[in-house]
C-alpha positions in Angstrom: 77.5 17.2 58.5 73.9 18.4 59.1 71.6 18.1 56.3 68.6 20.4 56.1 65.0 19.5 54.8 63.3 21.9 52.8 59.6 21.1 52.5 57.1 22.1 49.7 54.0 22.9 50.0 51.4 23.2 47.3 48.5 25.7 47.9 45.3 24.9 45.5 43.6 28.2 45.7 39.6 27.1 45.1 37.1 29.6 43.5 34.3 29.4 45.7 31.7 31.2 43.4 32.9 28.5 40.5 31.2 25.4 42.8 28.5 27.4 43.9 27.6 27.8 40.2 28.2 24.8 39.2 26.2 23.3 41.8 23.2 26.1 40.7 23.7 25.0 37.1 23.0 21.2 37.9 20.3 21.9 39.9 18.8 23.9 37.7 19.3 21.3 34.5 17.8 18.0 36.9 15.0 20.8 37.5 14.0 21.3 33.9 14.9 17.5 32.7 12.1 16.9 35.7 9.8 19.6 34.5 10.2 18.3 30.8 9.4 14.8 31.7 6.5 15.3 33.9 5.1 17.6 30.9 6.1 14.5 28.1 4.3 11.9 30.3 1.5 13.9 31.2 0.5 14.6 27.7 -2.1 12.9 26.1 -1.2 9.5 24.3 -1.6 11.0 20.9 0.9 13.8 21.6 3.7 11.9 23.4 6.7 11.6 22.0 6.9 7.6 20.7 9.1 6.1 18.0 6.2 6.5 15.5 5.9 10.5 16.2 9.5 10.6 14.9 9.3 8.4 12.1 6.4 11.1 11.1 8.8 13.4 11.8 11.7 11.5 9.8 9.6 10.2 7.1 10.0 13.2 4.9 13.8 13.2 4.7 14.4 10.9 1.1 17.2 7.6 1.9 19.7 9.5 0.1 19.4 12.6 2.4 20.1 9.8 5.7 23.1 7.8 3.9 25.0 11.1 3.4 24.6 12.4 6.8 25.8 8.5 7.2 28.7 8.9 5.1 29.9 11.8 6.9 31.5 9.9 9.5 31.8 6.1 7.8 32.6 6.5 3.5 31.7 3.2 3.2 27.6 4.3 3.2 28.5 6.9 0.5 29.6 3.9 -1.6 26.1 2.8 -2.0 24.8 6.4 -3.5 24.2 6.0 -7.4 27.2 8.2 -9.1 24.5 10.3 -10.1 23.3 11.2 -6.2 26.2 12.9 -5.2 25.4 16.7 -5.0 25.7 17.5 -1.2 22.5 17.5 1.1 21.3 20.8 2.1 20.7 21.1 5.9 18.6 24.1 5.9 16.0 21.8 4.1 15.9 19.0 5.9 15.5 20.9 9.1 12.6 22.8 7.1 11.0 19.5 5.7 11.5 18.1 9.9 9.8 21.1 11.7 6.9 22.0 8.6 6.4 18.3 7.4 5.8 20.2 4.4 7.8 19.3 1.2 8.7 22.0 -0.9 8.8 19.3 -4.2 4.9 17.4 -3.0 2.2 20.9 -2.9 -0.4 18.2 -1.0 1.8 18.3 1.8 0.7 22.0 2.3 -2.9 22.3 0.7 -3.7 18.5 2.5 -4.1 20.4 5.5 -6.0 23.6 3.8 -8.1 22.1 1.4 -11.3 20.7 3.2 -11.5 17.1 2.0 -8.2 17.2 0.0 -6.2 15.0 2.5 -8.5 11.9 1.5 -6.5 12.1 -1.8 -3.1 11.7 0.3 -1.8 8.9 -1.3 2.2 7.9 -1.6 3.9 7.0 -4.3 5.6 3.9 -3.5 6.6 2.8 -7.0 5.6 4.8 -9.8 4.4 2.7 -13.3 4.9 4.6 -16.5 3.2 7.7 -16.4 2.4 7.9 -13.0 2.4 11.0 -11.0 0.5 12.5 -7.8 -2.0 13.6 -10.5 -2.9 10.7 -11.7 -3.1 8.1 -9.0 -6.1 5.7 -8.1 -8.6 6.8 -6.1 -12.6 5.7 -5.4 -15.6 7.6 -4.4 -18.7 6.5 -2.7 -21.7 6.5 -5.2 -24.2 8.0 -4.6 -26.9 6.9 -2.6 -29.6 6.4 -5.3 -27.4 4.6 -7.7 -27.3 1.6 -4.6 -31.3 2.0 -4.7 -31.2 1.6 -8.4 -30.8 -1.7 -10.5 -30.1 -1.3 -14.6 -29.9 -3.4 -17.4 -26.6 -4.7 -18.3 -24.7 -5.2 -21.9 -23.7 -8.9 -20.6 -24.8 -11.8 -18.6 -21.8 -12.8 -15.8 -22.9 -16.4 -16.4 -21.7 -16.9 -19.8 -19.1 -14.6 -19.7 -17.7 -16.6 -17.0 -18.4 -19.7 -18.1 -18.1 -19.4 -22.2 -15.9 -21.8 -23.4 -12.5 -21.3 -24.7 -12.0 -22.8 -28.5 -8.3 -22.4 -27.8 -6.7 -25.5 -26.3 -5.1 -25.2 -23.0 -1.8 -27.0 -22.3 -2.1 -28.8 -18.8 0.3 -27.2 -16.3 3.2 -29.0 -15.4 3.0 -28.0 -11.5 -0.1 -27.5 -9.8 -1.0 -27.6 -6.1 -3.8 -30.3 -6.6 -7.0 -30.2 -4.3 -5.3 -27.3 -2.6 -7.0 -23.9 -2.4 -3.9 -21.5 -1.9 -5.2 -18.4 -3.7 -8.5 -16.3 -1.7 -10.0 -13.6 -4.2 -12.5 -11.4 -3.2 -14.2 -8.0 -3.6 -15.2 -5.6 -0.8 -16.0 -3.2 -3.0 -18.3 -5.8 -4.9 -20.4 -3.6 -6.9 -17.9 -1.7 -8.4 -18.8 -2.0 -12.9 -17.4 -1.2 -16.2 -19.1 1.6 -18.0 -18.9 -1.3 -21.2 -21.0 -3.0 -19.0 -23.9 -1.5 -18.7 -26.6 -0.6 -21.0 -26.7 3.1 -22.5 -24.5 4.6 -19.1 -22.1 7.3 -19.4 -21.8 8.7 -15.9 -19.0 6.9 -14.1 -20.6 7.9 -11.1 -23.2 5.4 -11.8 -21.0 2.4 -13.0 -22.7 0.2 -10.3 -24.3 -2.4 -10.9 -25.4 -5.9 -8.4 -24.1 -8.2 -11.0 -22.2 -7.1 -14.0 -19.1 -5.6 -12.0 -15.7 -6.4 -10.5 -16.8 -9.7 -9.3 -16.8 -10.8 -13.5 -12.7 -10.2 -12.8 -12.8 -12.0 -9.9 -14.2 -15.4 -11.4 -12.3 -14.7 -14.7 -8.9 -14.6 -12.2 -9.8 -17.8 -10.5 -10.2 -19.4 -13.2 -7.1 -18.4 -15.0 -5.1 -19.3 -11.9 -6.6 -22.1 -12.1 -5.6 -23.2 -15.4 -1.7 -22.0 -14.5 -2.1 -25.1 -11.5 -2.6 -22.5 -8.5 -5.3 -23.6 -6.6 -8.0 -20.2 -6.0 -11.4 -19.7 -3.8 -13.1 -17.1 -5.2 -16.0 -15.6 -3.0 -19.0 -14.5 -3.9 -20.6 -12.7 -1.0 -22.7 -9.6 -2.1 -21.0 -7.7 0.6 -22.8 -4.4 -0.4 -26.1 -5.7 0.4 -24.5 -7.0 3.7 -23.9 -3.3 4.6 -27.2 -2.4 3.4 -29.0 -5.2 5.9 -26.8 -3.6 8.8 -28.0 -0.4 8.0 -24.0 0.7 7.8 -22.8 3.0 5.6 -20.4 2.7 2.3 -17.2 3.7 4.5 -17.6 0.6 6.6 -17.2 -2.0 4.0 -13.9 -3.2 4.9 -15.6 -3.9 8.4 -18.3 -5.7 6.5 -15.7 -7.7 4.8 -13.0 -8.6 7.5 -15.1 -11.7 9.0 -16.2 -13.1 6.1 -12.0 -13.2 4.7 -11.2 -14.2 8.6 -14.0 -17.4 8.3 -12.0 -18.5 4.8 -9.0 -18.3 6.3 -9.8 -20.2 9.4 -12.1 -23.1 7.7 -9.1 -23.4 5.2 -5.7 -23.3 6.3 -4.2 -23.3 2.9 -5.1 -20.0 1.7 -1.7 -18.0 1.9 -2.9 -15.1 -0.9 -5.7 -13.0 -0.3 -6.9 -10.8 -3.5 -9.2 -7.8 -2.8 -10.0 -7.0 -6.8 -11.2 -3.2 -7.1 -12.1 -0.7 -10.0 -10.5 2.5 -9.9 -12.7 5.7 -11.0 -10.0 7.0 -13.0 -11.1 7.1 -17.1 -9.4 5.3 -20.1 -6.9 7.7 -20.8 -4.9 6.7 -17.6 -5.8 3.0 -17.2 -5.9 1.7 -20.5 -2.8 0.7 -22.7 -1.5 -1.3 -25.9 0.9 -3.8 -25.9 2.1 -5.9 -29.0 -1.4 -4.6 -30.2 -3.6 -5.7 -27.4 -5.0 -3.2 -24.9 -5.3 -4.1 -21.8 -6.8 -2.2 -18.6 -4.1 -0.9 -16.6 -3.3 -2.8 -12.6 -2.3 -0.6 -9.4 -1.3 -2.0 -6.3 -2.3 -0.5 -2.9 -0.9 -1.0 0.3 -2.3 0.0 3.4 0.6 1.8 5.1 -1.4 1.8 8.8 -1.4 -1.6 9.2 1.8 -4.3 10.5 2.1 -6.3 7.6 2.7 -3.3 5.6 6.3 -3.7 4.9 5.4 -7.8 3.7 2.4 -6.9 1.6 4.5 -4.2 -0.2 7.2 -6.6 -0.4 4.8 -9.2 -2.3 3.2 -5.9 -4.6 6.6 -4.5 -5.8 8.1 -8.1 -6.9 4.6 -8.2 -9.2 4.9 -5.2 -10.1 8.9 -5.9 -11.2 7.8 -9.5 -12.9 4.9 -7.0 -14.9 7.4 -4.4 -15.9 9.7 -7.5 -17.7 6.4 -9.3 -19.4 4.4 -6.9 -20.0 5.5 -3.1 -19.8 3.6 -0.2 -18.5 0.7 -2.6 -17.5 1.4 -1.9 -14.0 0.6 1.9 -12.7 2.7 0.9 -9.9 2.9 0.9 -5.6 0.6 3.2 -3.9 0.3 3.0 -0.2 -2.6 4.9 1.6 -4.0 5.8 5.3 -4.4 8.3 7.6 -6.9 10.5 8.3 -10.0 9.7 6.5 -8.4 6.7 4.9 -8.6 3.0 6.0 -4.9 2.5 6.2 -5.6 -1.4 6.6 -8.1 -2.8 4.3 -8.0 -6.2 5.8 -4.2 -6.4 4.6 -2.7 -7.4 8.9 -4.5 -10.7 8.0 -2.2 -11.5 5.9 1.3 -10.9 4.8 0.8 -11.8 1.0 -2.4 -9.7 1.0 -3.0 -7.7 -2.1 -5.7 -4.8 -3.0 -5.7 -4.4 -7.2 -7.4 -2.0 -8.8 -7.9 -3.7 -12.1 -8.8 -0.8 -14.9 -11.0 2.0 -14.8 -14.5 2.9 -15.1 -14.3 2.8 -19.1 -12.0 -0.3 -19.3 -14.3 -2.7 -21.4 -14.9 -6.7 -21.2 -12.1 -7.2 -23.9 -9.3 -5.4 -21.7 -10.3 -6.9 -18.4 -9.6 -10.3 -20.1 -6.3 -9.6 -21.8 -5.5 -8.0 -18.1 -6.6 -11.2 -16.3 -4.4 -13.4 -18.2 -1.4 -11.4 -18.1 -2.2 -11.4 -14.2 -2.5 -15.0 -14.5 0.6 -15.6 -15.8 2.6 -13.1 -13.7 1.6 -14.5 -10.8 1.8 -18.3 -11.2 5.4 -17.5 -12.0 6.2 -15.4 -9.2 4.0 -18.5 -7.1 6.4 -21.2 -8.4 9.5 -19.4 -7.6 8.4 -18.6 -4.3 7.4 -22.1 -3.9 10.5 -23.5 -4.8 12.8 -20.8 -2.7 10.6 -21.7 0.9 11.0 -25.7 -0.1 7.4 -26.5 -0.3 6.4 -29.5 -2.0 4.3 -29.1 -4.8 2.2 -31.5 -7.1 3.0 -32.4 -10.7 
């Protein structure tokens, strides 16, 4: 019996035209991801494309906005939402806030770029104190040029304020750090005064003054610290009169500053705080408050956001500010950070990780209310140093 094989074949019929246009549509996307890369690298440096050009881009969108759009594929990021934060985000105004960078709840973000002059006033909000709002944040002024020329008579004498004697008896400090200078204060801004302070003045543009200012804070603070255990170096380089001899002008006193804080730093190894004490030019009204009674002149913290130790010296600012908020309440106006275009962004703050800038009152904040202020400060801090000491295991003095 003969059995017959039957063979299949298979035909593939292939389109022609199809690979053709495929191979026309690859060439034609390697052509422009070419053409888009040559124009990227070709660019300028400050137009590339770089990871801080998106986090400009990015920086607008709030952290609620990023854990939704988290949350959509993993749950578990919604879980960390406040019950409160749950209406859904709105994708038309992200992308609107991502290709504007203007945000329709901050009006600087629009008239910063139309006002002449306004953007030197683009501050952030890091932490807002009690009563704080874009309207009310710190903010200093160059005087003017005269008023540097011009030397007044002051209410006080530095001397014995700083060195009058206390009647009330101080309890020695159970930990101290000995011969150990751990605490740098300092003033860049040195002749920054205290309407109070000066005899018959009224125009806080002219609250200058060579000796009764800021620097009266300063040696109060060090001394106060001090007294608390904490080792402090207060400096008193006139560095106003430093710009003056270099013939530079009132925007490079940070400059003016940097190597004098660099030659502490480096002829004392154990200075780990570095205190820039400032006055702000705001008036009583927003940096003055009572507390059980006593009014004292209000604190800010700025952070210079253009600088790498940004993220640590913010760190350090918002744990003070927390420890103020529990002692003393609404004595803090909060976080600001600041930079940018026509801003320093860095006031000598990369030198440091626990480097501070505190604007301690206001131009009508009197003697009185800086002292009440210092000793809160005082106090604040030497707990916040203690616990800090005893969390990184250094050994300390008794």
């Amino acid at each position: 019996m003969k059995r017959s094989r039957t063979r299949r074949n298979m035909i593939v019929a292939v389109d022609g035209t199809s690979i053709k246009k495929g191979i026309v549509l690859s060439f034609i996307t390697l052509l422009v991801i070419f053409l888009l890369s040559g124009f990227l690298t070709s660019l300028k440096p400050e137009y590339r494309l770089t990871s801080s050009s998106i986090n400009d881009l990015t920086k607008t969108i709030d952290s609620e906005a990023f854990l939704q759009l988290l949350g959509a594929e993993n749950r578990y990021f919604v879980s960390a939402l406040p019950p409160e934060k749950t209406e859904p985000i709105k994708l038309s105004t992200i992308m609107f806030k991502v290709a504007t960078s203007i945000n329709p709840d901050d009006p600087r973000s629009l008239l910063g770029r139309e006002l002449p002059g306004f953007s030197l006033y683009d501050s952030e909000i890091v932490v807002a104190g009690d009563g704080t709002n874009y309207t009310n944040m710190p903010y200093e002024s160059p005087p003017p040029t005269e008023v540097l020329e011009q030397e007044r008579e002051a209410s006080i004498d530095k001397n014995e304020v700083v060195n009058a004697e206390d009647d009330e008896p101080k309890t020695p400090p159970s930990l101290t750090t000995g011969d150990k200078k751990v605490v740098y204060i300092y003033n860049t801004h040195n002749t920054e005064s205290y309407l109070p302070l000066l005899e018959g003045e009224t125009d806080p543009d002219r609250a200058i003054h060579s000796k009764a200012n800021v620097t009266i804070v300063s040696e109060l603070l060090g001394k106060a610290l001090e007294e608390k255990g904490i080792g402090a170096q207060v400096d008193s380089t006139d560095i106003q009169a430093n710009l003056k001899q270099k013939g530079w002008n009132y925007a490079k006193s940070y400059a003016a500053s940097r190597p004098i804080v660099e030659s502490a730093m480096a002829n004392n190894r154990e200075l780990n705080y570095l205190i820039d004490i400032h006055r702000d030019a705001q008036r009583k009204g927003v940096t003055t408050i009572s507390i059980n009674n006593k009014s004292y002149a209000k604190l800010a913290f700025v952070v210079g956001r253009d600088n790498p130790s940004a993220e640590k010296n913010e760190k350090v600012a918002n744990e003070l500010h927390e420890l103020l908020q529990k002692k003393y309440p609404g004595l803090s106006r909060g976080i600001f950070k600041q930079g940018g275009k026509g801003n320093n962004g860095v006031y000598n703050q990369d030198l440091s990780g626990n480097a501070m800038l505190i604007e301690f009152g206001g131009v009508d904040n009197n003697l009185e209310e800086l002292k009440n202020t210092v000793a809160a400060v005082a106090d604040v801090f030497s707990e916040y140093y203690w616990q800090a000491e005893k969390v990184n295991g250094t050994g300390t003095a008794e």
